[in-house]
C-alpha positions in Angstrom: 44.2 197.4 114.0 43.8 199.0 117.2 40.2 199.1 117.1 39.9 195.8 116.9 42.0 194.6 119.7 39.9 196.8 121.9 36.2 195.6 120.5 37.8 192.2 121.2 38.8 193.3 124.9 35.9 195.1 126.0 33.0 193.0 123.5 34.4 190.1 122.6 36.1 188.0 119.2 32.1 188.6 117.1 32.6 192.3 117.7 36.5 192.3 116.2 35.2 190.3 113.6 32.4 192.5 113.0 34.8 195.7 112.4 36.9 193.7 110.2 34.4 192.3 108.1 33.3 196.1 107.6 36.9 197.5 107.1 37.8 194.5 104.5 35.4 195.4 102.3 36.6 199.1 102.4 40.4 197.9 101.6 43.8 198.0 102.7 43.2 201.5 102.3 40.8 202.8 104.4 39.7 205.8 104.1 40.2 208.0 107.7 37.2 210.5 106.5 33.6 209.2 106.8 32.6 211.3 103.4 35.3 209.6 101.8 33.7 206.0 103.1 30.5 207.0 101.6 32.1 207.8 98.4 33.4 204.1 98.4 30.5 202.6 99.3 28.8 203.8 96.6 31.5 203.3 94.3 31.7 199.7 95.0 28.1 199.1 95.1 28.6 197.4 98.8 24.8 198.5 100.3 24.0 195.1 100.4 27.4 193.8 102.3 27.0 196.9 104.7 22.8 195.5 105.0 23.7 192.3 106.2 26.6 193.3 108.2 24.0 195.9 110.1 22.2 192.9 110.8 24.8 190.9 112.3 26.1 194.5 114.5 22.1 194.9 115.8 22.1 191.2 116.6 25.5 191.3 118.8 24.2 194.3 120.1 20.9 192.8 121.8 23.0 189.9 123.0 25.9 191.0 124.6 24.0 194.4 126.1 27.0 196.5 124.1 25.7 199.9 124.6 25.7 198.9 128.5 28.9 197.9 128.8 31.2 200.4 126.2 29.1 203.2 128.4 30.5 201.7 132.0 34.0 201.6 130.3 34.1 204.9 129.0 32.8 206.0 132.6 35.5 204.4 134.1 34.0 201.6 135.5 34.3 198.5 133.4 32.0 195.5 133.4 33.8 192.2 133.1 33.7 190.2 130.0 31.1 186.6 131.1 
């Protein structure tokens, strides 16, 4: 998972975690299209999985400045992980 090594790299091991938390409860097959994600969702009743993991993303976000530090990497200019 791609995505995941590079939340780890740029974020840290909560943020991978984070994404694969989300993406387990979608499957081994995970659905590319967002629509199609929605349609799961429902399907699968998961609104209140998805609730608590929005919790745990807002939380890592005030803590670790994320918005901050994915917007100097994709400028070019890296912060360094603490």
């Amino acid at each position: 998972m791609d995505a995941s090594r590079a939340l780890q790299g740029l974020l840290g091991q909560d943020w991978a975690d984070l994404l694969k938390e989300a993406m387990d409860l979608l499957g081994p097959e995970y659905p590319i299209a967002q629509p199609d994600r929605e349609n799961l969702i429902d399907a699968r009743d998961l609104d209140n999985q998805f609730e608590d993991l929005d919790t745990w993303y807002y939380a890592l976000g005030n803590s670790t400045h994320a918005d901050e530090r994915l917007s100097e990497f994709l400028s070019g200019t890296p912060q360094a992980m603490p």
